[in-house]
C-alpha positions in Angstrom: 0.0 0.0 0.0 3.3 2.3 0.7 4.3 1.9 -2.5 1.6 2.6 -4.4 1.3 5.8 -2.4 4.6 6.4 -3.1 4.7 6.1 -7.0 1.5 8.1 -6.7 3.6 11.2 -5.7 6.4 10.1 -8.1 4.0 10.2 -11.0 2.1 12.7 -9.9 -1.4 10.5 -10.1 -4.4 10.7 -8.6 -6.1 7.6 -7.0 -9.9 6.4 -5.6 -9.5 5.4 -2.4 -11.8 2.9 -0.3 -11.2 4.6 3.4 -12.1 3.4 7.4 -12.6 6.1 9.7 -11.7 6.1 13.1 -15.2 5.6 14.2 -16.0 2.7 11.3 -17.7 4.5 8.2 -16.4 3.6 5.0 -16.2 6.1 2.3 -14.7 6.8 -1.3 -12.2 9.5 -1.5 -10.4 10.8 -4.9 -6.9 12.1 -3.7 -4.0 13.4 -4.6 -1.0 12.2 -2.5 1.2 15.0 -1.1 3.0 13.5 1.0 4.0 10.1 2.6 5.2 9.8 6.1 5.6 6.0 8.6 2.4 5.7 9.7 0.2 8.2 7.7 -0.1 10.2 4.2 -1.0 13.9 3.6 -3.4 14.0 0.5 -5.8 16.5 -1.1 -9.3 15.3 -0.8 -11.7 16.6 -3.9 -14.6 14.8 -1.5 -13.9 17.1 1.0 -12.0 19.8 -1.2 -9.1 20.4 1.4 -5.9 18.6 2.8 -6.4 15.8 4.6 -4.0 13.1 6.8 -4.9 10.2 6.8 -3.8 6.5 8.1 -2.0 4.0 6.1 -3.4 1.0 7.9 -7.3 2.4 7.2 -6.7 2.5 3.2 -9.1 -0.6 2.0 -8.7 -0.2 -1.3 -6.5 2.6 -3.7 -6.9 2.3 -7.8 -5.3 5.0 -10.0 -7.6 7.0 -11.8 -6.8 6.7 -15.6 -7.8 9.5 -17.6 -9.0 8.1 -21.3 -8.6 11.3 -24.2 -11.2 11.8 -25.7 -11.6 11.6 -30.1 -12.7 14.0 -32.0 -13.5 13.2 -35.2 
């Protein structure tokens, strides 16, 4: 899950994220990882529309989010 994180702020990629909040409620997040720390990861929420921290060991899920281009024709 680090990794993936990790090459998320290499590549500059946003990612869904399946999330467990302290009190139990699961929710979907798009993020954009800023940071990666031990134990936790700074990301911009676009649920929430701020900067978030959240914990490494309450990520369920993360996919990248891959854009397709559009053809015009």
């Amino acid at each position: 899950m680090r990794n993936q994180l990790m090459k998320s702020v290499e590549y500059s990629q946003s990612l869904d994220m399946m999330y467990m909040a302290k009190d139990g409620s699961i929710s979907k997040r798009r993020i954009k990882v800023i940071q990666v720390g031990d134990n936790s990861f700074r990301a911009y929420c676009f649920l929430r529309k701020s900067r978030r921290t959240f914990i490494i060991d309450n990520v369920l899920a993360l996919v990248p989010v891959i854009r397709k281009e559009s053809m015009v024709i």
